[in-house]
C-alpha positions as CSV (number, residue, x, y, z in Angstrom):
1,X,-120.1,-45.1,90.7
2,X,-118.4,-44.4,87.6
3,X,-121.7,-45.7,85.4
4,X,-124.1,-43.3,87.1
5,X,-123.8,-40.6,85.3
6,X,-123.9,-42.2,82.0
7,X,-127.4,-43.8,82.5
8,X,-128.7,-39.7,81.6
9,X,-127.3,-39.9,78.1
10,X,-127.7,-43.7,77.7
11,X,-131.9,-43.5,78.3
12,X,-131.8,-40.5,76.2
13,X,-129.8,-42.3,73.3
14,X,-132.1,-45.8,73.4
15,X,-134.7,-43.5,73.2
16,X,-133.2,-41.8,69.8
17,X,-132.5,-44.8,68.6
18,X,-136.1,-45.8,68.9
19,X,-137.9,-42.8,67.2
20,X,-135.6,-42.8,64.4
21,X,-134.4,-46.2,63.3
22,X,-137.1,-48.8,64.5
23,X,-140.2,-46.7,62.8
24,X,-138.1,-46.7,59.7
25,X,-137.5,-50.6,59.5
26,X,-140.5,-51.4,60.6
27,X,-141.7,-49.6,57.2
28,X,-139.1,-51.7,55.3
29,X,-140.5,-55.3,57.2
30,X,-144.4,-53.5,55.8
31,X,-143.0,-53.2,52.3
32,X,-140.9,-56.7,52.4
33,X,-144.0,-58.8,53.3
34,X,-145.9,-56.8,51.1
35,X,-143.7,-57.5,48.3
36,X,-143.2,-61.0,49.0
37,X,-146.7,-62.1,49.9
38,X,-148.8,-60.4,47.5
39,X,-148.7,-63.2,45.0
40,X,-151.5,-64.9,47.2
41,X,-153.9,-61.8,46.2
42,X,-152.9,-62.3,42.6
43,X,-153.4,-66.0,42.3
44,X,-156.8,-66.1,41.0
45,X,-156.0,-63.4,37.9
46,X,-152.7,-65.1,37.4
47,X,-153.8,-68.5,36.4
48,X,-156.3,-66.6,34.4
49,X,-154.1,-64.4,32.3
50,X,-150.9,-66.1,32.4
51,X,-151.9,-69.9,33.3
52,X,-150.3,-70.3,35.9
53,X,-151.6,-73.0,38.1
54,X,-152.2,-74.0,41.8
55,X,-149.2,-76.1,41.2
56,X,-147.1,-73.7,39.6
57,X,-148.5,-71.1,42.0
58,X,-147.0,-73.4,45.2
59,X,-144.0,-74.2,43.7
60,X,-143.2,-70.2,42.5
61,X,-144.0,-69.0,46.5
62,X,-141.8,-71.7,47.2
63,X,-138.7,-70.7,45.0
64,X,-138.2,-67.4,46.8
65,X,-137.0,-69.3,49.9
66,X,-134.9,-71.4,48.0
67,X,-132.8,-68.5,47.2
68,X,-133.3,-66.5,50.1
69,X,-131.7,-69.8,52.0
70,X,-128.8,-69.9,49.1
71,X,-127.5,-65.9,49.5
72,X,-128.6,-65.4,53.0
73,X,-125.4,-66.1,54.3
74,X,-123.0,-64.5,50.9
75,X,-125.2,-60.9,51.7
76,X,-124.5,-61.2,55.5
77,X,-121.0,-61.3,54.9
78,X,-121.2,-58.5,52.3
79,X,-123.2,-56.6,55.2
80,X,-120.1,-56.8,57.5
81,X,-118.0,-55.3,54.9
82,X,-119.8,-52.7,53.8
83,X,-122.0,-51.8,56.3
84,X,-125.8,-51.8,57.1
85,X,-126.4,-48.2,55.8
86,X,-125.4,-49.2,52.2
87,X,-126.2,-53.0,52.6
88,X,-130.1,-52.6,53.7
89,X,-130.4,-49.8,51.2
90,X,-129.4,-52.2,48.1
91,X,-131.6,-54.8,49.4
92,X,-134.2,-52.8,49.3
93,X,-134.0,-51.1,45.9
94,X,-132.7,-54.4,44.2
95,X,-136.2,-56.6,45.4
96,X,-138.3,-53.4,44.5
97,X,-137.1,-53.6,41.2
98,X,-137.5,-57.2,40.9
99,X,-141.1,-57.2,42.6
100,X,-142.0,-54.3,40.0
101,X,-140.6,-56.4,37.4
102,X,-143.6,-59.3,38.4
103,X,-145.7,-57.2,36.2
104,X,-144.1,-58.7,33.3
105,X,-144.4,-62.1,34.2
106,X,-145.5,-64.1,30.5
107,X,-146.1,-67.8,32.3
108,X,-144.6,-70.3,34.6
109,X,-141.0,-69.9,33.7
110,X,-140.8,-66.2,33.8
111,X,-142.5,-66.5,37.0
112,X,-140.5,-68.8,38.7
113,X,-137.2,-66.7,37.7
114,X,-138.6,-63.9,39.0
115,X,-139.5,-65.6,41.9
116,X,-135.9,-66.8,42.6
117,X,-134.7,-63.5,41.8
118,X,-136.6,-62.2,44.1
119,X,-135.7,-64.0,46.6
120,X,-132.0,-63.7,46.4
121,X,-132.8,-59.8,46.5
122,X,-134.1,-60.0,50.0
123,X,-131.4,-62.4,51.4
124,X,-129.8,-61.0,53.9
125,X,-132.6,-57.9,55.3
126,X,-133.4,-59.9,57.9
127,X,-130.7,-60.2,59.8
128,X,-128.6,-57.4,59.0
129,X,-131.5,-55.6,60.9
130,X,-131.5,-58.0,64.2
131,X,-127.6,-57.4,63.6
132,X,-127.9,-53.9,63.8
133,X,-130.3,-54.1,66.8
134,X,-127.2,-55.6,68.8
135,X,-124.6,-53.1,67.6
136,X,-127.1,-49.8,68.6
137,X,-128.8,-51.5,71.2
138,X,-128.6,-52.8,75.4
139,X,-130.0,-56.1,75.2
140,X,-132.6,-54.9,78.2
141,X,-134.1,-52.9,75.3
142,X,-133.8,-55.3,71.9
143,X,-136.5,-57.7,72.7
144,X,-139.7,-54.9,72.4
145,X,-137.4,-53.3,69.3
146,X,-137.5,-56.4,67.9
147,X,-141.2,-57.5,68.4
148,X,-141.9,-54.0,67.3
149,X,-139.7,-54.7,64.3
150,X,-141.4,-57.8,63.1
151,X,-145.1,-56.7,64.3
152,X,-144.5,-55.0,60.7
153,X,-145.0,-58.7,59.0
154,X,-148.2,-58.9,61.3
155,X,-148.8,-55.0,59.8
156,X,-148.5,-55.8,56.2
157,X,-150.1,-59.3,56.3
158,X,-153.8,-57.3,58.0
159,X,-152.8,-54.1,55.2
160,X,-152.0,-56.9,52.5
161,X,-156.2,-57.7,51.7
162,X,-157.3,-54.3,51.8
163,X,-154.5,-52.7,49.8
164,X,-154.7,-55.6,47.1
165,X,-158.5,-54.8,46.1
166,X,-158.2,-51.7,45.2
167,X,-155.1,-52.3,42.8
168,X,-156.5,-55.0,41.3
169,X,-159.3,-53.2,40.6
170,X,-157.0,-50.9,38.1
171,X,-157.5,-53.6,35.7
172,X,-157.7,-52.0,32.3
173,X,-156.1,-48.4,33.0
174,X,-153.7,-47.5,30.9
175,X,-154.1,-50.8,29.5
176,X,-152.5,-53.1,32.2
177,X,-154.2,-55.7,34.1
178,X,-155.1,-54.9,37.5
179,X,-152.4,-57.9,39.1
180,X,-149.6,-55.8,37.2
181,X,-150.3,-52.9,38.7
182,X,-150.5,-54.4,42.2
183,X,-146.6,-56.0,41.5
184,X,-145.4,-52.4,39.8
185,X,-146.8,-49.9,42.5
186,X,-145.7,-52.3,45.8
187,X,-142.4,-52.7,44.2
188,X,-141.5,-49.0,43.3
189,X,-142.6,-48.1,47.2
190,X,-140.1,-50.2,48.2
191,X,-137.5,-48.4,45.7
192,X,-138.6,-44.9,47.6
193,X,-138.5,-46.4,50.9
194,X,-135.0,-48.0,50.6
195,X,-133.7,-44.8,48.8
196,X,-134.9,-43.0,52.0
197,X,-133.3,-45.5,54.2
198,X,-130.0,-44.3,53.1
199,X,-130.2,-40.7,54.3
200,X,-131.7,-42.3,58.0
201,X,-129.5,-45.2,58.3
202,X,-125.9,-45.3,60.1
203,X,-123.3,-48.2,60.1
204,X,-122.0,-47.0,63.1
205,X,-123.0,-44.9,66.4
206,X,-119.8,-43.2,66.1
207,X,-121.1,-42.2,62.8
208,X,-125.2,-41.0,63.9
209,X,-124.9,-37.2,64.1
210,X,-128.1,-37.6,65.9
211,X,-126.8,-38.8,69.2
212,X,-124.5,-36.4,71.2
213,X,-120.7,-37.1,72.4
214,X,-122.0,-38.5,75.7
215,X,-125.0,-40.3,74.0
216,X,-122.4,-42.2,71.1
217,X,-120.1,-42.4,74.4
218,X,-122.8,-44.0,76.7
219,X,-124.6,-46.0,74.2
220,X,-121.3,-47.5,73.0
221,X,-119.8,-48.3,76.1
222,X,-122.9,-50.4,77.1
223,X,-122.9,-52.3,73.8
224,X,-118.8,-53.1,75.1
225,X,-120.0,-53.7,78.1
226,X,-122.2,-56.8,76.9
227,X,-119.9,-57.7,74.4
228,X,-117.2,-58.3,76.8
229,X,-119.2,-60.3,79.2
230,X,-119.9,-62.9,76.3
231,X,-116.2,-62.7,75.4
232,X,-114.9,-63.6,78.9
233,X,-117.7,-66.9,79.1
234,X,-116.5,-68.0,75.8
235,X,-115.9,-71.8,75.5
236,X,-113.7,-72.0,72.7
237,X,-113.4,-70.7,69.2
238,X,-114.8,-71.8,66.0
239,X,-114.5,-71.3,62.1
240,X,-117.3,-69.1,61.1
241,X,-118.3,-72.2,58.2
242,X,-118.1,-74.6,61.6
243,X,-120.7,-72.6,63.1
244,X,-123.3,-75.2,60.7
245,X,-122.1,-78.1,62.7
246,X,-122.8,-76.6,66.4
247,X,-125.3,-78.3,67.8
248,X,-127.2,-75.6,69.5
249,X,-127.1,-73.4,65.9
250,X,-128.9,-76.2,64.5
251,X,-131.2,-76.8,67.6
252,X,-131.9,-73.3,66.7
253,X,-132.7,-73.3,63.4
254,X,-135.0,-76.5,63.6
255,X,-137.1,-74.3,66.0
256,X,-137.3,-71.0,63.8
257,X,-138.3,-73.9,60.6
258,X,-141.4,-74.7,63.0
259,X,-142.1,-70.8,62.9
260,X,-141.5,-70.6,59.4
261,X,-143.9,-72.9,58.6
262,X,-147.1,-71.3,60.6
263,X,-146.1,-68.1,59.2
264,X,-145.6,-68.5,55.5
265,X,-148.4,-71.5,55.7
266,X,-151.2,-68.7,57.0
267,X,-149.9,-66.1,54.7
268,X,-150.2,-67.8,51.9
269,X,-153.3,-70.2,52.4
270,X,-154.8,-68.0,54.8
271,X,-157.5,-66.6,52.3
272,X,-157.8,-69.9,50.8
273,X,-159.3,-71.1,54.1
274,X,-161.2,-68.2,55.1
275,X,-163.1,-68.9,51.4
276,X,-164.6,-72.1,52.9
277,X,-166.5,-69.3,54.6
278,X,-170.4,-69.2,53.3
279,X,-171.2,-65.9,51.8
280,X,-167.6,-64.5,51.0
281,X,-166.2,-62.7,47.9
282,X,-162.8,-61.3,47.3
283,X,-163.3,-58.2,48.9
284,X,-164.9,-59.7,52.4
285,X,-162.0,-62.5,52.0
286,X,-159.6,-59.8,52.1
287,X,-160.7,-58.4,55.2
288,X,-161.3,-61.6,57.4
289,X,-157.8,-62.7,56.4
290,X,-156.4,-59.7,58.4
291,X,-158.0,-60.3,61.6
292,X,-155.2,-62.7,62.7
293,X,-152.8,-60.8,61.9
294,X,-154.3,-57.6,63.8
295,X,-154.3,-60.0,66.7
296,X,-150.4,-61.3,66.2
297,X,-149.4,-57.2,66.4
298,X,-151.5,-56.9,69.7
299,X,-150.1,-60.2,71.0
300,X,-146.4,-59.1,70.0
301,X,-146.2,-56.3,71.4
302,X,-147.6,-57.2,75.1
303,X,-145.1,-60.4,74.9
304,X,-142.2,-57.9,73.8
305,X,-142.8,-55.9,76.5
306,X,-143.1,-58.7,79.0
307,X,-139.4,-60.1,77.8
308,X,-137.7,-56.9,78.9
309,X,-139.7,-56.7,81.8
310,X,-138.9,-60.4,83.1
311,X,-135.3,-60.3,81.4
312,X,-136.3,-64.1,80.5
313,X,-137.9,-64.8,76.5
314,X,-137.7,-68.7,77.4
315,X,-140.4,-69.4,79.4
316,X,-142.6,-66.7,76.6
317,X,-141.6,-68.6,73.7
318,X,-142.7,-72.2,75.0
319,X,-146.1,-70.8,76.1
320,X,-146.4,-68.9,72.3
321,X,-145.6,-72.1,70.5
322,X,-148.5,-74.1,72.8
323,X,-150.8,-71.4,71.8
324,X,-149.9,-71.7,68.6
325,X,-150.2,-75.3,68.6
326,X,-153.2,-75.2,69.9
327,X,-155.3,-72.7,68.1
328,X,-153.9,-74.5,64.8
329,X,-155.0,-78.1,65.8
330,X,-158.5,-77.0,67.1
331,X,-159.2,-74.6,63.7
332,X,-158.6,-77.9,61.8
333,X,-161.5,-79.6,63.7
334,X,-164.4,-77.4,64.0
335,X,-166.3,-75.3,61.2
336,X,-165.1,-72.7,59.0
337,X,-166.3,-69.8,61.1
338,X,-164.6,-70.9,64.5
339,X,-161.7,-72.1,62.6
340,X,-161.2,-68.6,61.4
341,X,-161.3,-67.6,65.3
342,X,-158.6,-70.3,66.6
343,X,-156.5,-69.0,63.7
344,X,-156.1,-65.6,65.4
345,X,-155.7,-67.7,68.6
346,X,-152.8,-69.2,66.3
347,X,-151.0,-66.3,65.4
348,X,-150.9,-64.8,68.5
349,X,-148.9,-67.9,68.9
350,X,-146.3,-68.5,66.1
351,X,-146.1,-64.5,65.6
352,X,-145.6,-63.8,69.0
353,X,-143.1,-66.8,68.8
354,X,-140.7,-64.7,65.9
355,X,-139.0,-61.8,67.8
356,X,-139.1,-63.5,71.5
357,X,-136.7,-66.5,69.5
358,X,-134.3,-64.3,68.2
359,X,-133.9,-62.5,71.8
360,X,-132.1,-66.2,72.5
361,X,-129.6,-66.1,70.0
362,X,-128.6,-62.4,70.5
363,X,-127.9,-63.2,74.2
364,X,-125.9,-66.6,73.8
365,X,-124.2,-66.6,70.1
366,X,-120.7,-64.7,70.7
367,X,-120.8,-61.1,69.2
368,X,-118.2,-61.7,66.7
369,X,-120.0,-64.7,65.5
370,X,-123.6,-63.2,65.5
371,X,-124.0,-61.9,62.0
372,X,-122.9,-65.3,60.4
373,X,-125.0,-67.2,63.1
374,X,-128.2,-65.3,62.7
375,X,-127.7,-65.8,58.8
376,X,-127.8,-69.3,58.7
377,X,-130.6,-69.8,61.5
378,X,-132.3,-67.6,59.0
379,X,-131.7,-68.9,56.2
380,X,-131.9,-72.7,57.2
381,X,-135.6,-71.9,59.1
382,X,-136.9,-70.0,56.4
383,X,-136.8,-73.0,54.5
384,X,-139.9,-73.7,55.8
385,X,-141.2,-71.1,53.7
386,X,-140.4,-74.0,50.7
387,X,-142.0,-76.2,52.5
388,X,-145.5,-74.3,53.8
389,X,-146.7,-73.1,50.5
390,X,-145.8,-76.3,48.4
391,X,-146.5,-78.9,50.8
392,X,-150.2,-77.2,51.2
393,X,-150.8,-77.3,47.9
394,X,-149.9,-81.2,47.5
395,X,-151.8,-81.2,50.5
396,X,-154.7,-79.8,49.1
397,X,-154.5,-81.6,45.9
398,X,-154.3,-85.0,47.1
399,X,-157.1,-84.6,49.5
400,X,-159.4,-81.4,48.6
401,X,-158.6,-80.1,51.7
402,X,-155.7,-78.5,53.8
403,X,-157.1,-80.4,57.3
404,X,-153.3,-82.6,57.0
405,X,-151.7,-79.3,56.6
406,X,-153.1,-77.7,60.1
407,X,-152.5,-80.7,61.8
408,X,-148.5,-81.0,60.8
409,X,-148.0,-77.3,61.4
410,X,-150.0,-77.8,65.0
411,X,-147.0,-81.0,65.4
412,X,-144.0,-79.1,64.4
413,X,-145.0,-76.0,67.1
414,X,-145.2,-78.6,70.1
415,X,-142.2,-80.3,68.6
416,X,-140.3,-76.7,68.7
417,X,-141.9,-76.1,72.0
418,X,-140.5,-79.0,73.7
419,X,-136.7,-78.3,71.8
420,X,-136.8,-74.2,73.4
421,X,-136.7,-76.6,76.8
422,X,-133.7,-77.6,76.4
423,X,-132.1,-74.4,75.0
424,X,-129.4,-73.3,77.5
425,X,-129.3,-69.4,77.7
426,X,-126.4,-69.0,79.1
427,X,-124.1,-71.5,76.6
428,X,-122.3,-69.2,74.7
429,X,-121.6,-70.2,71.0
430,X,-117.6,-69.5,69.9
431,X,-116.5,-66.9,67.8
432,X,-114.7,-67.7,64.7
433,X,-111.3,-67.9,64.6
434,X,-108.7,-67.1,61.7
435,X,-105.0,-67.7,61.3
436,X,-104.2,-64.0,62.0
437,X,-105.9,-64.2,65.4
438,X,-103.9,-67.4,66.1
439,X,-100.8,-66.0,65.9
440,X,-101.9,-63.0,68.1
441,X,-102.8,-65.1,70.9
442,X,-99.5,-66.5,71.3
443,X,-97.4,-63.4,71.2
């Protein structure tokens, strides 16, 4: 009885949390993808000012995940220390400045160290947000904040062609081409938008002058609450660096690699197949090459909202990763025109597929583990964002076309698809365990 009155203050605090944090990161995800993906818009004047090639093109997109896989883990535990207020803030500022600093690129080398730089910048956003989403947030409510959160890929991806055109078309003023101003303008947004994150943000609820006593009192004690449970089913215990041997960490990670590669493969070959299109120029390009991505945000959202509805993201994520598997196989088998439409059938699929994954680790990793867990899933699966770009291009180049490429990407979902069947919901991962906490159990 106790509980009842608290559910006044707790509805009232979600629904804070909602209007004031997810809006705001979803903003961040819009000028993240933006940041990272616009190099697909600036291939074409790259290779033409600065000679750099398909090859060099496939290889720099790929570099960024390299180093995004290399800190991911470092910045997560950085987070922890000092917070997701000051951490998410310098991530943002620090890969604004180095996206602005694209502009400058004089070739090849310059643009695979930027590249690199780049990506060890964004290390770490990611998951400090999903981590944040279980410190503020009931688990009942994370699964729509989270498809809301990373509908903003899905956002920037169907903004991406549109915004590009314009800025390219600066070419000249001031003297700048138009690809520098399209790097320089994206990646001082980013600046403004992480400088305004700090004055939004909070580390902690105790902290949000915001929420009310009984709101900071309700919506912590339901976070306990959860915590607790996980606690009490706890297996065992763990070292945090042991956490890369677990067997259902890796099972994990080997599923979010499938995602990875539908998603970085599509946003950064996406315009490359809609030009096998008859009739198409950049501008028209731009435009078709949105349309899936329109339909990923529709398809995210309904599959969000049907996770906290049915309390299960399981059975959602096996029937997203079919779809996904599907729509890719049959776009590599029938003419350009329909291909472009099983494509949106696609990334209703492997979008959809994002946010209802990382449900599963929030509700079966143990809390004190979480951070360093969803790091390394992240970090190992966005690997694939190394292996989508580049292995399309060597694709491509081999054989002309990227019919291979759809047809591995259509494999790996079904593969992934068939591993989420085996996941075990309810098989809590250990927390990690140090000498100090040792000791305290036995006294």
């Amino acid at each position: 009885m106790s509980s009842l009155p608290a559910s006044g203050p707790l509805d009232t605090a979600v629904g804070k949390v909602f209007r004031r944090v997810v809006p705001l990161f979803v903003v961040m995800l819009i000028c993240n993808q933006l940041n990272r993906s616009n190099i697909g818009y600036a291939q074409e004047h790259l290779e033409a000012d600065v000679g750099i090639g398909a090859a060099a093109y496939g290889l720099g997109a790929g570099l960024f995940f390299i180093a995004y896989a290399i800190f991911e883990l470092p910045s997560n535990m950085l987070m922890e220390r000092y917070g997701p207020k000051i951490w998410l803030t310098r991530i943002m500022v620090s890969w604004g400045l180095v996206s602005a600093a694209m502009a400058f690129v004089q070739g090849p080398t310059s643009f695979y160290v930027l590249r690199f730089l780049l990506g060890a910048a964004e290390a770490g956003f990611f998951p400090a947000i999903i981590y944040f989403f279980s410190r503020w947030l009931p688990s009942s409510h994370r699964g729509r904040a989270t498809a809301l959160f990373v509908a903003g890929s899905s956002i920037a991806a169907a903004l991406s062609g549109p915004l590009s055109g314009p800025l390219l078309s600066l070419h000249g003023f001031l003297g700048a081409a138009g690809w520098q101003w399209l790097f320089g303008l994206e990646g001082l947004l980013s600046v403004v938008v992480g400088l305004i994150a700090y004055t939004r943000l909070d580390s902690r609820i105790t902290d949000a002058k915001w929420l009310t006593g009984p709101e900071q009192h309700a919506l912590a004690a339901a976070i306990e609450r959860e915590d607790e449970a996980r606690r009490s089913t706890a297996t065992g215990r763990v070292s945090r660096w042991r956490l890369l041997v677990q067997p259902q960490i890796l099972v994990f990670c080997v599923i979010y690699f499938a995602i990875q590669l539908s998603i970085y493969a599509n946003t950064f070959w996406l315009p490359n197949i809609v030009r096998r299109i008859e009739g198409t120029n950049d501008i028209t390009v731009g435009l078709l090459s949105s349309l899936p991505w329109i339909c990923a945000v529709v398809a995210m959202y309904v599959t969000g909202r049907a996770s906290d509805r049915l309390g299960r993201s399981k059975p959602l994520l096996v029937g997203a990763l079919v779809v996904a598997a599907a729509g890719t196989y049959l776009a590599a088998v029938v003419s350009p025109v329909l291909a472009l439409v099983f494509l949106c059938v696609a990334a209703m699929g492997f979008k959809s597929a994002s946010p209802l994954f990382w449900t599963i680790p929030q509700g079966s990793v143990h809390p004190l583990a979480l951070a360093s867990a969803v790091a390394i899933i992240n970090s190992l699966g966005n690997l694939g964002g190394f292996v989508a770009p580049y292995g399309f291009g060597l694709i491509k180049e081999a054989t002309g076309e990227v019919t291979w490429g759809l047809y591995a990407l259509a494999a790996a979902c079904l593969a992934a698809a068939v591993l989420v069947l085996f996941l075990r919901r309810d098989r809590v991962v250990a927390p990690p365990v140090t000498l100090r906490d040792t000791v305290g159990d036995k006294s």
